[in-house]
C-alpha positions, 0 to 999 in steps of 0.5 A: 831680111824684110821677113825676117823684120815682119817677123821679130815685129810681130813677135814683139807686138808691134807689127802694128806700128811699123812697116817694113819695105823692100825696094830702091831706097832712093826711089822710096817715099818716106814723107810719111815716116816718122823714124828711118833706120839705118845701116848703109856705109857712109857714101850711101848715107850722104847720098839719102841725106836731101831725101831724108832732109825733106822729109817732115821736120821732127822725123828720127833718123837712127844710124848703126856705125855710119853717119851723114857726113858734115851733118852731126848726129843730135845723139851718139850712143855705144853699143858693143863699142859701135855707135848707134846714131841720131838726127832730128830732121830739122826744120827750115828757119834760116833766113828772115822772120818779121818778129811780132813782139815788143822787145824794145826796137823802134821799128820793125823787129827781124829776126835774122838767121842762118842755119847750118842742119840744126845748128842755127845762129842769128840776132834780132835786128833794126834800123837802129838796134841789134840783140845778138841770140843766146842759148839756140836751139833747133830740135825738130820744129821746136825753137828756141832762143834767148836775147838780152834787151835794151834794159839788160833783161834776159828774154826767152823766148820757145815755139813751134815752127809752122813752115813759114811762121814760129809762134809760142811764147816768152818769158822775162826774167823767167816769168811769162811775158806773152806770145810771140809770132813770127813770119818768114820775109825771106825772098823766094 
């Protein structure tokens, strides 16, 4: 089958682009991969799933017919009446980030989150105020959420996750508002 993939790789110019291993796929290193197919029964998927969750936020992981369980697919596509599935590896947010932006709190801001795969829910809160989140979304290292602010403002706010920082930028009242930053405190 490897041969056969070399082959069909090479005929359609992409060899190049793409390498093709045979061996123990839960003995394998895929830290350096960018999209992993699939084509394993449903056991044998969840039992790849905290390998492939390692690895590099953004990583495409593509499916045909079986899925990963509790970890919903980003994307369902039909293909001859079989889903073909795919997952964004997600990266790791939840927890608390201290949040370097003025949104109105007389205190230190923390950005509190909880994260289930790339579902992730949370609010902004301080000894005295809390903005529940709006509109999140987790793609990859791509975050982004809304918050409605002390005076009824809509702010939004859209960055990258860089381990243990978010930084990027915001908008109020869909103009631009500044950067934002963001530091994981979380204890361990």
């Amino acid at each position: 089958m490897v041969e056969l993939s070399r082959r069909n790789a090479e005929k359609e110019g992409v060899a190049d682009a793409a390498r093709f291993v045979q061996g123990d796929i839960f003995a394998s290193d895929f830290s350096q991969a960018t999209v992993v197919t699939l084509y394993l029964l449903d056991e044998l998927n969840l039992r790849l799933r905290p390998k492939l969750l390692e690895t590099k936020p953004g990583t495409r992981l593509v499916s045909h017919d079986f899925d990963m369980g509790d970890w919903r697919p980003d994307e369902t596509s039909r293909i001859d009446e079989s889903p073909a599935h795919l997952w964004v590896v997600p990266a790791k947010v939840g927890g608390n980030w201290k949040l370097e932006h003025d949104i109105g709190a007389d205190d230190d801001p923390v950005l509190s989150l909880t994260q289930k795969f790339q579902k992730v829910e949370g609010a902004i809160v301080s000894k005295s105020r809390r903005f529940g989140l709006r509109d999140v979304r987790l793609r990859g290292d791509r975050f982004e959420f809304g918050l409605v602010d002390y005076r009824g403002v809509l702010r939004e706010f859209s960055g990258r996750v860089r381990g243990d920082v978010i930084l990027g930028s915001v908008m109020t009242g869909g103009r631009p508002a500044g950067r934002f930053r963001a530091r994981n405190v979380s204890a361990g």
